[in-house]
N, C-alpha and C positions, 0 to 999 in steps of 0.2 A: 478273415476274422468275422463272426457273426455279430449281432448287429447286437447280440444281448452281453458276448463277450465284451464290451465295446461301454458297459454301464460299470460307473465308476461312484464311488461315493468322497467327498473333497471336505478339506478342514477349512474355513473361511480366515484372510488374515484374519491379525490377532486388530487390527484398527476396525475391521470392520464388524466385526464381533461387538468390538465397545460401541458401534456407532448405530450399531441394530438394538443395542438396549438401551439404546436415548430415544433410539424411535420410536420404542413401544412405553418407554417410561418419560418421556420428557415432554412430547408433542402433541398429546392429546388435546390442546385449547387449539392448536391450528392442524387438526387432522385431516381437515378438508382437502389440503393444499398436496393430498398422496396424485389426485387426479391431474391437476396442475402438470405437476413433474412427471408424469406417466406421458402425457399426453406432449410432453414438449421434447421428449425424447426419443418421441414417435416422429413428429416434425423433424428434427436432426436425420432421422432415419431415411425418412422422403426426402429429403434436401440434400443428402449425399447422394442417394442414387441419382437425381435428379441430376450431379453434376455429371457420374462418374458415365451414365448416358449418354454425353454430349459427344464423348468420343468412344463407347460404346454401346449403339442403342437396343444390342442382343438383351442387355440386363434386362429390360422391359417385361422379357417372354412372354411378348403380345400386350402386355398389361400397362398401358401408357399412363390410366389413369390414378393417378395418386391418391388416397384418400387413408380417413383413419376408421376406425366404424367400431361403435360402441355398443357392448349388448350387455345386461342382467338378466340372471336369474334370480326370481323372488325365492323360489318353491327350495334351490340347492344355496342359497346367499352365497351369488357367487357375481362377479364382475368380468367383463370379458373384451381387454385393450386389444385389437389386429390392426396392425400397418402392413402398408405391402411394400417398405422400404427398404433399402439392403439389406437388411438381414446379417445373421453372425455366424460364423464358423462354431466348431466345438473349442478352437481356441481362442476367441473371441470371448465367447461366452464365460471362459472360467474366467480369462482376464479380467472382462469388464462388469461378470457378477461375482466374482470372488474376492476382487482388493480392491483397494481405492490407491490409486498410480498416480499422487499427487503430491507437492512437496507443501509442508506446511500442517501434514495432518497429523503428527504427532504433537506439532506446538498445540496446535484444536485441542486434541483430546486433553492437555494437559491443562487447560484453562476451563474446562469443564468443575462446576463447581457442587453438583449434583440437587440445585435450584431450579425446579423444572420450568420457571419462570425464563431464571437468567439464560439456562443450557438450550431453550428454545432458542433467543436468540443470536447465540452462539453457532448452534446449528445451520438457522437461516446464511448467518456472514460464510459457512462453510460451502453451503450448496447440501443437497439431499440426494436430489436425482433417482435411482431407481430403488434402493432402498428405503420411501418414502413408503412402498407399497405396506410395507411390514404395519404402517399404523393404524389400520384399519382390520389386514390381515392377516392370520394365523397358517397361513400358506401360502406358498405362490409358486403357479407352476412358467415357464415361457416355454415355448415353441418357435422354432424361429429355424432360417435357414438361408445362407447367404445368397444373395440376386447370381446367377448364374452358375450356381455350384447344382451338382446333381439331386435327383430329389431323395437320394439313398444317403445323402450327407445331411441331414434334417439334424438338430439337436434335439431334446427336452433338457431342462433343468428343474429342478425342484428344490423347495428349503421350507422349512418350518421355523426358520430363527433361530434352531439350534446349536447353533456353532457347526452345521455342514450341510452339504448341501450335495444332491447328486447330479450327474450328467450323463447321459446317457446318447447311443446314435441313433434316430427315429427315420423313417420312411416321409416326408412332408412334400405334399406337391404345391402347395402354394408358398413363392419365398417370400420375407418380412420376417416378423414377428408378434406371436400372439403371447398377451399378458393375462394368466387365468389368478384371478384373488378371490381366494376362499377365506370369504368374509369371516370378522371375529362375530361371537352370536349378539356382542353387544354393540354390533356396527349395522345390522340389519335397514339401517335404512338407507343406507346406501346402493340397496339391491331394488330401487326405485327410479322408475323412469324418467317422473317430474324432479325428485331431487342431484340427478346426474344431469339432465336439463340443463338445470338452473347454476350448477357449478361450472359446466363448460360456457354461457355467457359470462360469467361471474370471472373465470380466472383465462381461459382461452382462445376468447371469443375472434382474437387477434392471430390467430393459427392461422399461416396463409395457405394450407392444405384443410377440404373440408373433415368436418367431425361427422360421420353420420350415424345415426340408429334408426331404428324401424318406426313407423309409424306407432302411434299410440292403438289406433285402432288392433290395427294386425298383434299388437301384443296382447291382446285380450282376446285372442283365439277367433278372429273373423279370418282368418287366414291370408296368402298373399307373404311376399316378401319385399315390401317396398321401403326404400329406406328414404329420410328426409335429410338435408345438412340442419345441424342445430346450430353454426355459428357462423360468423360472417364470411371465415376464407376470403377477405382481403388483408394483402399487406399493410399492417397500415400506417407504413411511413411512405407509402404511396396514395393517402388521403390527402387530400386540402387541409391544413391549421385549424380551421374554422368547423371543420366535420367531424372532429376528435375532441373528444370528453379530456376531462385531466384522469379520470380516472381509467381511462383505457389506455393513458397515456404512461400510468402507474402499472399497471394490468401488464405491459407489452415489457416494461424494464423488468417485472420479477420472473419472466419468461425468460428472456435473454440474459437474465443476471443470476437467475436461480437463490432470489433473495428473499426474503421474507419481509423485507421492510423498503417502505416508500421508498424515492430517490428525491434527493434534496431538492435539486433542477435539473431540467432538460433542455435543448434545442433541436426546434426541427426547421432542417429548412431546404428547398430546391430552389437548385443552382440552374440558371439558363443562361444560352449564350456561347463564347468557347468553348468553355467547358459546362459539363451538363451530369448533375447527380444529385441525388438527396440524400442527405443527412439527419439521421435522429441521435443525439449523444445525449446521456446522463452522467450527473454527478450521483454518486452512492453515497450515502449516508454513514456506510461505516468500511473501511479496510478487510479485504480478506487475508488471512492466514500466511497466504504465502507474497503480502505484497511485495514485502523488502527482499525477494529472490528474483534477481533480476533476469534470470533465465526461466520462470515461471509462462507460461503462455500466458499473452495476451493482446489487445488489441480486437478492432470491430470488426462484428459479421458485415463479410463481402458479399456482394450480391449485383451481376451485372446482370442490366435489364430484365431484372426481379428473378435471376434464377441464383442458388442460391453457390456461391464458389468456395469460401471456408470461413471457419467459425473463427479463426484466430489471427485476423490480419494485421501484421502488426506496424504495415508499413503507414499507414496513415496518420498517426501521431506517434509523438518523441518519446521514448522511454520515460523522460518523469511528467507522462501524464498519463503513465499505463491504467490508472485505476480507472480511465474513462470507458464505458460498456457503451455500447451501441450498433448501429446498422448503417452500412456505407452503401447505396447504390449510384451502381456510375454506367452510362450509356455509353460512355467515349474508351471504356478495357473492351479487350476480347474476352470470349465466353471459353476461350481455353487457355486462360492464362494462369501462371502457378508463383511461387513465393519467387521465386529466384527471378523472373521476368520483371516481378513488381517492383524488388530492388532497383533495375534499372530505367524504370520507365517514366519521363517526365511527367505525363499526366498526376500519375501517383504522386511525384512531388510538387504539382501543384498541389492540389486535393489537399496535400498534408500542409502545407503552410496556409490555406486560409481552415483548414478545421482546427488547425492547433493557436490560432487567432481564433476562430469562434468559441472554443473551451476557456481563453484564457479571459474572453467578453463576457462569456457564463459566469466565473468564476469574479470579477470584478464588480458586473451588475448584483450578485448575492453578496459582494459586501458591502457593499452601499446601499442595498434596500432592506437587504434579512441580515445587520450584523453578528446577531446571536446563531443564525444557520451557518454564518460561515465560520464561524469559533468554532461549532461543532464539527466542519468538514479542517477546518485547519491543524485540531487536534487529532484527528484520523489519520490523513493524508500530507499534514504539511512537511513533516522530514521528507517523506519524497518528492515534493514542490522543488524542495531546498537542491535540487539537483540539476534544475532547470538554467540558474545562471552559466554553468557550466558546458551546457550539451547546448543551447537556444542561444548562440550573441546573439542573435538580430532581434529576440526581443526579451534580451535582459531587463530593460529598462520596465516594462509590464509586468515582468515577474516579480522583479524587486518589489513594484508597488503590490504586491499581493503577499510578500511574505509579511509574516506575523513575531516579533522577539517580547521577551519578558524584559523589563528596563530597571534601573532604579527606583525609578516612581513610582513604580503600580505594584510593588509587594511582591504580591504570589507570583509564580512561574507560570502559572493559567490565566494570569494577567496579562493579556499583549496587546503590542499598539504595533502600529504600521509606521511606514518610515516618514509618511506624511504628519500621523501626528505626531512623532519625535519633530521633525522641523519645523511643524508650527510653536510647540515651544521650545525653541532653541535659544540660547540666552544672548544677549545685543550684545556684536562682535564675536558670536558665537562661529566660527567659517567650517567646522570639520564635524561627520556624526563619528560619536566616540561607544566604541563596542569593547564589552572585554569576552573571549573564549576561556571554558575552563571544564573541567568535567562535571562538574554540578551546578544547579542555580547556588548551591549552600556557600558552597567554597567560591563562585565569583564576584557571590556579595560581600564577600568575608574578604575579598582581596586586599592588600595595602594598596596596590594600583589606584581603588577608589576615592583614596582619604582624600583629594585635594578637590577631586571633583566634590564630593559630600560639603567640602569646607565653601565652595562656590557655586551650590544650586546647582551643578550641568548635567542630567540625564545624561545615563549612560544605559547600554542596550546589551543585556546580557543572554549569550550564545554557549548552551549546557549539550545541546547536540551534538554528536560524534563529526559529524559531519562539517557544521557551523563552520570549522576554520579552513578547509579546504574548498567551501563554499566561498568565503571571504577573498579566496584566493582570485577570484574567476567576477568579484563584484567591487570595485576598486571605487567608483560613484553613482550618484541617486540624486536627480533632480539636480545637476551643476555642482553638487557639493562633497567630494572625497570622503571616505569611511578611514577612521585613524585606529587602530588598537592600541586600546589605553597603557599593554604593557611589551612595546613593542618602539625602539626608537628612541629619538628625541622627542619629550611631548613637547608638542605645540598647542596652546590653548588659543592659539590668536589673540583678539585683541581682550579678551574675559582676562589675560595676567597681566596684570598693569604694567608700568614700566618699571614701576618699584620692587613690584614680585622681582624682575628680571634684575635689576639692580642690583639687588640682596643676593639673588642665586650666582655671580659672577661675584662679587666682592666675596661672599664665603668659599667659592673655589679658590682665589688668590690664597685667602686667609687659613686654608686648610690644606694649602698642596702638598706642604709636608709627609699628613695623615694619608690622604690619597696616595701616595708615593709607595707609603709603606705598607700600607695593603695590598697593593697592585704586589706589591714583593714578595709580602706575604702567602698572598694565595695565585701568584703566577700561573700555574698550571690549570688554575680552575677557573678565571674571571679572561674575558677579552681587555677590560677597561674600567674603571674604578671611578664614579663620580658623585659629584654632589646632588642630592636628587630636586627634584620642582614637582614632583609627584606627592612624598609621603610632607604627612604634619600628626601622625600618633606613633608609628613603628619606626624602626631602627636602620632597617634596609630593606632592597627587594632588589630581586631579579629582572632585567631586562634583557629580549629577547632582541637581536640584530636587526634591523631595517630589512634585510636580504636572508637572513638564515629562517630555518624551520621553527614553527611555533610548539609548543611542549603535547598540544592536542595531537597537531598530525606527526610529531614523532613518533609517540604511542600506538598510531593506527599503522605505522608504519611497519614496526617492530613488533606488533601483533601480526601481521601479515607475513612474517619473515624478510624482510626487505633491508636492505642495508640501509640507516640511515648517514648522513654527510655529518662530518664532525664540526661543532662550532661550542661557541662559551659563552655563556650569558657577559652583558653587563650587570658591573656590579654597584648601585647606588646607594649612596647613606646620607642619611638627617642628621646635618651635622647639629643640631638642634635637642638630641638625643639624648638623654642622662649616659644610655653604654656608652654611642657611641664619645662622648666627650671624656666618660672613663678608661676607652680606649686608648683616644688621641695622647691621656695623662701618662699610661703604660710607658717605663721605661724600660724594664726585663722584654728583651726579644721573645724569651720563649710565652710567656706570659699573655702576649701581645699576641705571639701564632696563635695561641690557643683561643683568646678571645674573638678575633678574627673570625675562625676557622665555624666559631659557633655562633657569631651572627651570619654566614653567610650561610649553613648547614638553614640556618632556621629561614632566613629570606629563600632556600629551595623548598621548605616545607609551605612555606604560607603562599608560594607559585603551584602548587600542587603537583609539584617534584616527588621520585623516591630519590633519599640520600644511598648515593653508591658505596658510603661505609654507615650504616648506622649503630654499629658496636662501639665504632672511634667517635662519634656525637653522644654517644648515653657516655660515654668513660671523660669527654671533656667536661661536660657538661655536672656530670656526678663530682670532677678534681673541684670544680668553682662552687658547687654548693657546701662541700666541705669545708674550703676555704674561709667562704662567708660564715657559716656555722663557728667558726674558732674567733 
């Protein structure tokens, strides 16, 4: 096949279509940030080859030395990115400039609100990467050609932004990749040597492969080809603390995070001794798109003895602390180690239990000194915090102290306190912290569960998250002191119910066995047990869920999932205090009496945020009694 038969022209997906007219309509106040991403993707480029030389150094084709090298033309406004990194096949190239192979990027585009304000932001939590180029340019050509493939296997690509983009097979004897952007006529200054300069200190100064261009002189026609590095080409989480600005330290996260926005905090630190690595980890400011996909890549760039091994290492901390980005180097791995080795190697499990203690020290220190910064990362990140008790015993007890719940007390659901300030005001003879789950903040303020606490001042800490009750499941105490669900069991208030509470609630069992009897009879097939409740003081009854049986939350996820759930029957408790129910207890007509039953116990599954298994037979009860009363 000749090499012109070989030129193809391609439809770009349909996401990346949408996400090339954001670029050119949404990002124009941070257009700068095209060289940024051009420039860090070059870096990727060099750092793969870098590995895949270790074990074969043919890739090199004599060319050891790594570098990125930057040129403009004023005279054609044109910009010119060449790495001499590994380089991309012709199937490479349509993959990796034709779609975006990510999970998450439909929910992106749907949250797009066409605010070129907000949609920049939006953008940044997404990543840009190489369609970044598009904001500046009204072309872009790449050249590129993978490290050890023939130089008769060279690509081109081409695009205008139009919805396609061509490929063709080209002759290329140097492999990498070059990035030609033919500047928009209103971006012109960008095809200037002090202003490219000053953007590569500015955003990639932190590149640990040099940036170079030509001397200034030589570009004003004194001739020579001598080039300069314009940026530091150190690692620099292999600086000293003390030698690193915050803002390079800002500068190095939106490199590696591909973000547009600060990071809340960081930690850097080298480890000597046994073991020996350093560590630079960020908190992010905001969630990206695909966090709650637990199969989503992620996890910190590895890097032994500064070369670079893979972007996505994810053995180093625990799944719910995936959102953490950063850079791991360790002297004590081999330099040809791979995922599956890492799985088993103890060092690795060292490393990960004092960095997943250093995150969770980050994350404690910001809320005890920036509480307002940590609201903001626990509203981002805290559902998947809420995962931690369960995957991390050994430092459940840390975790606990960092999660965040909406309570009685504080109103809104954006209102949260920790479990410390729940036990500092806990009420004298208070022994147990009392939570209720339910699917909304609305309906678990709305609960009857809470009348008695409401009637006795006790905070209660309410859990609207999907998650929350399988959470619960796996956090049993906090601080010496057991978690109770308010609608869940026998309650025990300790010593806050007097002996008189208790007094009254037994003599009205005696006094009411009757009524109890006959309900339990009544509604057999639907209640486990029938009692007088210590709960309610305005509603008539309510649902209680078994000591050992499943809560109404994780049934629901359960049975959304397909999963068989185990069979159980609430209890069932009533106020005998109640206008119905005493109008009940008066019923002497059996059938009368089912029917009244049958619609307070219908309603105690609604006000648990139940669906009723018949609710034709509750509007038809319920319509016979208003009749009734109507005559």
């Amino acid at each position: 096949m000749t090499v012109e038969a070989q030129k193809e022209t391609l439809g770009f997906q349909t996401e990346v279509k949408q996400l090339l007219h954001l670029m050119i309509h949404s990002l124009y106040s941070n257009k700068e940030i095209f060289l940024r991403e051009l420039i860090s993707n070059a870096s990727d480029a060099e750092d793969k080859l870098r590995f895949a030389a270790l074990k074969d150094d043919s890739l090199y084709e004599g060319d050891s030395e790594l570098k990125i090298r930057l040129a403009y033309d004023e005279k054609n406004n044109t910009i010119t990115l060449t790495d001499n990194g590994i380089g991309m096949s012709r199937e490479d190239v349509i993959q990796n400039l034709g779609t975006i192979a990510r999970s998450g990027t439909a929910e992106f585009l749907t949250q797009l609100t066409g605010d070129e304000k907000k949609d920049s932001k939006l953008i940044g939590q997404f990543g840009v990467g190489f369609y970044s180029a598009f904001i500046v340019a009204d072309r872009v050509e790449v050249f590129t050609r993978k490290a050890s493939a023939p130089k008769e296997e060279g690509v081109r690509w081409e695009s205008a932004a139009d919805g396609e983009f061509t490929v063709e097979t080209v002759t290329r004897e140097a492999r990498g990749t070059e990035i030609v952007l033919h500047l928009k006529k209103t971006e012109k200054e960008f095809a200037n040597g002090f202003r490219l300069r000053g953007l590569v200190k500015k955003y990639s100064d932190h590149i640990s492969f040099p940036v170079v261009m030509q001397k200034e002189a030589q570009e004003e026609g004194e001739g020579g080809d001598e080039l300069e590095t314009i940026n530091d080409a150190t690692a620099l989480w292999t600086l000293p603390r003390n030698e690193v600005k915050d803002d390079d330290y800002k500068s190095f996260y939106k490199h590696i995070a591909h973000d547009f926005e600060d990071p809340l905090s960081w930690s850097h630190n080298k480890v000597e001794g046994k073991l020996e690595y350093t560590s630079l980890l960020y908190l992010p400011a905001r969630a990206p798109f695909d966090m709650y996909n637990r199969e989503a890549p992620r996890g910190l760039k590895l890097y032994i003895q500064r070369v670079f091994i893979m972007d996505h290492a994810e053995q180093f901390l625990p799944l719910y602390l995936r959102f953490v980005k950063g850079v791991i180097d360790s002297n004590d791995l081999s330099l040809n180690v791979s995922r599956e080795i890492l799985q088993n190697d103890s060092t690795v499990e060292s490393i990960k239990t004092a960095l997943t203690k250093r995150v969770l020290d980050m994350l404690d220190k910001l809320a005890k000194k920036e509480p307002e910064k940590y609201q903001g990362f626990w509203k981002e990140f805290g559902t998947v915090l809420k995962e931690g008790p369960a995957e991390d015993f050994s430092n459940r007890e840390k975790i606990a102290k960092l999660l965040r719940f909406a309570s009685t007390h504080t109103g809104e659901p954006d209102h949260t306190v920790s479990l410390d300030d729940y036990i500092g005001r806990m009420k004298d003879g208070q022994k147990k912290i009392f939570f209720i789950a339910a699917d909304s903040h609305a309906a678990a303020k709305s609960s009857p569960h809470l009348e008695v606490f409401r009637k006795k001042g006790i905070e209660v800490l309410i859990m609207s998250d999907r998650i929350d009750e399988w959470m619960m499941g796996y956090l049993s105490e906090y601080d010496g002191k057991q978690f109770q669900d308010v609608a869940r069991g026998q309650l025990d208030l300790g010593d806050v119910e007097t002996e008189e509470d208790k007094k009254q609630q037994e003599e009205a069992t005696k006094a009411h066995k009757d009524l109890l009897e006959r309900i339990k009879a009544s509604l057999a097939d639907q209640v486990e047990e029938v009692r007088v409740t210590n709960r309610l003081t305005d509603s008539p009854a309510c649902l209680v869920v078994g000591d050992f049986d499943m809560g109404a939350q994780m049934r629901k996820i359960m049975e959304a999932a397909g999963q068989k759930v185990p069979d159980s029957k609430p209890i069932f408790e009533i106020n005998v205090e109640h206008p119905l129910v005493q109008r009940l207890e008066k019923e002497t007509s059996d059938e009368r009496f089912g029917e009244l039953a049958a619609v307070l116990f219908d309603q105690a599954s609604l006000s648990s945020g139940q669906q009723l298994k018949d609710p034709g037979a509750y509007v038809a009860r319920l319509n016979r009694l208003l009749l009734e009363l109507s005559h």
